[in-house]
N, C-alpha and C positions, 0 to 999 in steps of 0.2 A: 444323321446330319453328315455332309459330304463336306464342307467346305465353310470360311469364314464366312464368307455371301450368305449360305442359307444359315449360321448363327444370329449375323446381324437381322436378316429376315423376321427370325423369331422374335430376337430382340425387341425389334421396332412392332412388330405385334401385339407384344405384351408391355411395353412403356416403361415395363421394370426390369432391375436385376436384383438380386440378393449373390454376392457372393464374395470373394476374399481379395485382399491383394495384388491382380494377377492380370493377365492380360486380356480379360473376358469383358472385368472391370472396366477396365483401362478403354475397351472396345464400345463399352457402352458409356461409355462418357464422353468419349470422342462424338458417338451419334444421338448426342442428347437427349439418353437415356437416363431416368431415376434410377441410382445406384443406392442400393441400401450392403454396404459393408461391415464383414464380421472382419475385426482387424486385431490384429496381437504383436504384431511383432513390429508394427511400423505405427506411428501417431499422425494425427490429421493433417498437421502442416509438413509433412514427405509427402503429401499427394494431394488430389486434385477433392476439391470439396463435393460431401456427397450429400445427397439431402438426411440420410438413415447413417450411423455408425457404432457399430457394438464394439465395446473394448470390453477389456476386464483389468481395470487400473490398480486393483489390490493385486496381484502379482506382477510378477515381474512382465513387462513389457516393453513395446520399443526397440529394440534391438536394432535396426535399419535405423535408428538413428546414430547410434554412439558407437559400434564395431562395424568393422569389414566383412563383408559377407565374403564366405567362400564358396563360390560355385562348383565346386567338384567332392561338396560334401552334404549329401540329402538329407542329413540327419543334423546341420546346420541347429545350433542352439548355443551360443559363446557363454551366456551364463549358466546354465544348469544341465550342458549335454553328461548323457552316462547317469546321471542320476533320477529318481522318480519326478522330480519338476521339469523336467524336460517337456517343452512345447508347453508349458500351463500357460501361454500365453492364450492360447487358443483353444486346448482343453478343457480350459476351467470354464467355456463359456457352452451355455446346455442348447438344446435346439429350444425348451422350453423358454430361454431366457431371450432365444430370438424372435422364437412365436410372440412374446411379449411388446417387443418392441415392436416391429411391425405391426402388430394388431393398433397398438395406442397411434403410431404416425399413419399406418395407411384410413383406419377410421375417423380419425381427425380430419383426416383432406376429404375425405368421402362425405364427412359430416358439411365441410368449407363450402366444399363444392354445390352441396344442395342449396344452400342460402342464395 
């Protein structure tokens, strides 16, 4: 891939996204793209409604809502940096647990759709 053009390209190919926070997201929503979001560190109303949204609300999460992010530090975590629960926002969440969701919304609309 060379360029946003051929991103969006794909994008608009495949009608979906699965991905995080981020400006990929943010690029398929602009082009009225189904975004299905894995999210940990921000809650639904900081950003743009998605049809799909996996959180993991038994740990800690949220962050972009209640402290200051510092952009000149990539390892960014105000509640639990340096310690083992670092990023459990997003850790804690399995590919299994994503496989899950997607399979129940995207077969649901699959199912809609046939009717």
């Amino acid at each position: 891939i060379k360029d946003l053009i051929e991103v969006a390209q794909y994008m608009r190919t495949t009608g979906k996204l699965v991905g995080i926070s981020s400006g990929l997201s943010w690029l398929a929503w602009a082009l009225d793209i189904n975004v299905a979001m894995i999210s940990g560190f921000t809650w639904e109303f900081i950003e743009f409604d998605c049809e799909v949204r996996i959180i993991n609300r038994s740990v800690c999460s949220g962050c972009w809502t209640w402290a200051r992010f510092d952009r000149g530090d990539w390892n960014w975590c105000p509640q639990n940096k340096g310690n083992e629960r670092q990023f459990e926002c997003t850790k804690t969440i399995t590919p299994e647990q994503v496989w899950q969701v997607l399979e129940m919304e995207y077969v649901a609309d699959h199912q809609e759709m046939q009717r």
